[in-house]
TIMI-871470 format. One record per residue: residue number from 1; residue in three letters; x, y, z of N, C-alpha, C, O in turn. Coordinates in steps of 0.2 Angstrom, whole numbers, plus 5000, padded with zeros to 4 digits. Each point is the difference from the previous one (the first is absolute). Layout:
% TIMI-871470
nr; rest; npx; npy; npz; capx; capy; capz; cpx; cpy; cpz; opx; opy; opz
NUM; ALA; X; Y; Z; X; Y; Z; X; Y; Z; X; Y; Z
...
END
This chain:
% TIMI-871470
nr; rest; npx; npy; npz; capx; capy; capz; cpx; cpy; cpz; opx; opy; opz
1; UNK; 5239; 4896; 5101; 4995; 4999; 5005; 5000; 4992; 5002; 4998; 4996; 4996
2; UNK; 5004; 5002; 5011; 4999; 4994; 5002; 4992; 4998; 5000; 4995; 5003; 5000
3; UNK; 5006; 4989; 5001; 4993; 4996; 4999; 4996; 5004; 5008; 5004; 5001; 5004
4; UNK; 4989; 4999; 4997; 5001; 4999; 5009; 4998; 4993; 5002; 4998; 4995; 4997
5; UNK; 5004; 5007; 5009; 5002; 4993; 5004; 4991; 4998; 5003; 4995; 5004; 5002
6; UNK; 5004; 4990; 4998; 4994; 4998; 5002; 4996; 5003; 5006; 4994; 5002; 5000
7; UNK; 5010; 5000; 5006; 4999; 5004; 5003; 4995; 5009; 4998; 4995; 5003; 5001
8; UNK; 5011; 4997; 4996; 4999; 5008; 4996; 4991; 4999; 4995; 4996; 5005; 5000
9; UNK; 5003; 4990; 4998; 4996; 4998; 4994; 4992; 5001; 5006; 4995; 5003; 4999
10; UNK; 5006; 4993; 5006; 4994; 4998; 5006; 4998; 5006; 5001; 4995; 5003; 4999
11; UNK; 5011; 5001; 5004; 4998; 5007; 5004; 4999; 5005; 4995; 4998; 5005; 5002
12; UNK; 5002; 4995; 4992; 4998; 5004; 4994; 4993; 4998; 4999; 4997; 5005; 4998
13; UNK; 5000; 4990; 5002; 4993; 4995; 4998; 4996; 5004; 5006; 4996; 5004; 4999
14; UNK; 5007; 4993; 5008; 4998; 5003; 5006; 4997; 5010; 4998; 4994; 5002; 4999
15; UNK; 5012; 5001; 5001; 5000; 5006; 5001; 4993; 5004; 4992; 4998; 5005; 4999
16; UNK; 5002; 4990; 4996; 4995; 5000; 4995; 4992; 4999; 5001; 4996; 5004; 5000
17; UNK; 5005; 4989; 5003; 4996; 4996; 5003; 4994; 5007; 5005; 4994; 5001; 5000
18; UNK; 5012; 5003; 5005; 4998; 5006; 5005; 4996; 5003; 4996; 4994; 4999; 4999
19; UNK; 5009; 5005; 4997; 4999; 5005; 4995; 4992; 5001; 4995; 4996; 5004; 4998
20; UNK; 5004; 4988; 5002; 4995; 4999; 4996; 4993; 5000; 5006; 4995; 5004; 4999
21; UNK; 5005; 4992; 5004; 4998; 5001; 5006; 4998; 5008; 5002; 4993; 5001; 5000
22; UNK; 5010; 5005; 5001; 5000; 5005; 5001; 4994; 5004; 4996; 4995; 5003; 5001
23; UNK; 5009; 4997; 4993; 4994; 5002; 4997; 4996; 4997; 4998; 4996; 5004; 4998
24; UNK; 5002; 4991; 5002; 4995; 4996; 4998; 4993; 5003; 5008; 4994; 4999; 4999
25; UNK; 5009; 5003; 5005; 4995; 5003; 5007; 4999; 5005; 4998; 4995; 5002; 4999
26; UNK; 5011; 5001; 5000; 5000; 5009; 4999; 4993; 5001; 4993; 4996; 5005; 5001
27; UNK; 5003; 4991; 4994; 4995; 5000; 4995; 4995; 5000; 5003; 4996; 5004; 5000
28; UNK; 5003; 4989; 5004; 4995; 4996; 5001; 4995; 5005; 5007; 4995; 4999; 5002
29; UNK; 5011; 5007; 5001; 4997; 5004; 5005; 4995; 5006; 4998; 4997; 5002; 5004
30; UNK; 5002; 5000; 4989; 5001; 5005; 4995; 4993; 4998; 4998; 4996; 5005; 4999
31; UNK; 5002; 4989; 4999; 4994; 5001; 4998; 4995; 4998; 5005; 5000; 4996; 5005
32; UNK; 4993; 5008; 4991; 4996; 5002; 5003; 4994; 4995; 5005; 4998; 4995; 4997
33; UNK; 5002; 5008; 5008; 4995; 4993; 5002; 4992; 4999; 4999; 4995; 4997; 5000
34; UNK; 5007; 5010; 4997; 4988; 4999; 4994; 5003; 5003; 4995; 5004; 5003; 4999
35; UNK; 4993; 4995; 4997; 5000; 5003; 4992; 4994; 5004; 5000; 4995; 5000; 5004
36; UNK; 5008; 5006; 4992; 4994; 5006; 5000; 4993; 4998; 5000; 4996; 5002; 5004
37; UNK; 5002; 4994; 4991; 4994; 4998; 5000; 4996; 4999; 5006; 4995; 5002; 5001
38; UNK; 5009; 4993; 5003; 4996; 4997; 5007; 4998; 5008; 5006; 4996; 5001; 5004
39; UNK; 5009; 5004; 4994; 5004; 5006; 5003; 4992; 5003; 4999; 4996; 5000; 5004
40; UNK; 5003; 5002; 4987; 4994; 5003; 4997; 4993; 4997; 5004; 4996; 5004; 5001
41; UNK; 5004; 4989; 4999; 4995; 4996; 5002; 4997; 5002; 5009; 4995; 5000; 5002
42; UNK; 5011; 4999; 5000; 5000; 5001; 5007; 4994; 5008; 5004; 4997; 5002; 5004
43; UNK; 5007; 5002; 4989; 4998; 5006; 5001; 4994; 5002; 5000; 4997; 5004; 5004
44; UNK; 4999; 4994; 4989; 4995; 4999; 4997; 4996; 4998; 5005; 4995; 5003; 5002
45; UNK; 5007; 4991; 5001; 4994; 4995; 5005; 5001; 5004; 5007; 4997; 4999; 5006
46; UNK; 5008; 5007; 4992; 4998; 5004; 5009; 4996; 5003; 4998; 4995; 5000; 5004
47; UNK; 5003; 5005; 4991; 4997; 5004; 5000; 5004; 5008; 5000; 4998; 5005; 4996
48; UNK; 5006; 4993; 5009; 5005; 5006; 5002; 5008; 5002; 4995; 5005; 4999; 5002
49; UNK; 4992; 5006; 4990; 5004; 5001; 4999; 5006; 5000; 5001; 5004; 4998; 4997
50; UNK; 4999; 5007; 5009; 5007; 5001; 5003; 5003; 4990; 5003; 5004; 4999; 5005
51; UNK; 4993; 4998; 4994; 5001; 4994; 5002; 5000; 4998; 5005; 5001; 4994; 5001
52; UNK; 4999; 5009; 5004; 5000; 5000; 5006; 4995; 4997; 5004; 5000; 5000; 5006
END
């Protein structure tokens, strides 16, 4: 197996660099934007069990 070329090492960094990037949204889209509690709390202060 040849060494890679400085080239090859960048665009390997690069194409890491994406990936991480990538998922690090993909996770970061996922979590929730209330925690149950504020969710329960909201509910509570309507009144209106079905939440609504």
């Amino acid at each position: 197996m040849k060494p890679l070329s400085h080239t090859e090492t960048s665009t390997l960094q690069v194409l890491l660099s994406w990936g991480e990037d990538l998922v690090a949204r993909a996770v970061a889209s996922m979590k929730p934007k209330h925690s149950a509690s504020q969710a329960a709390a909201a509910v509570a202060e309507s009144g209106n069990p079905s939440g609504v």
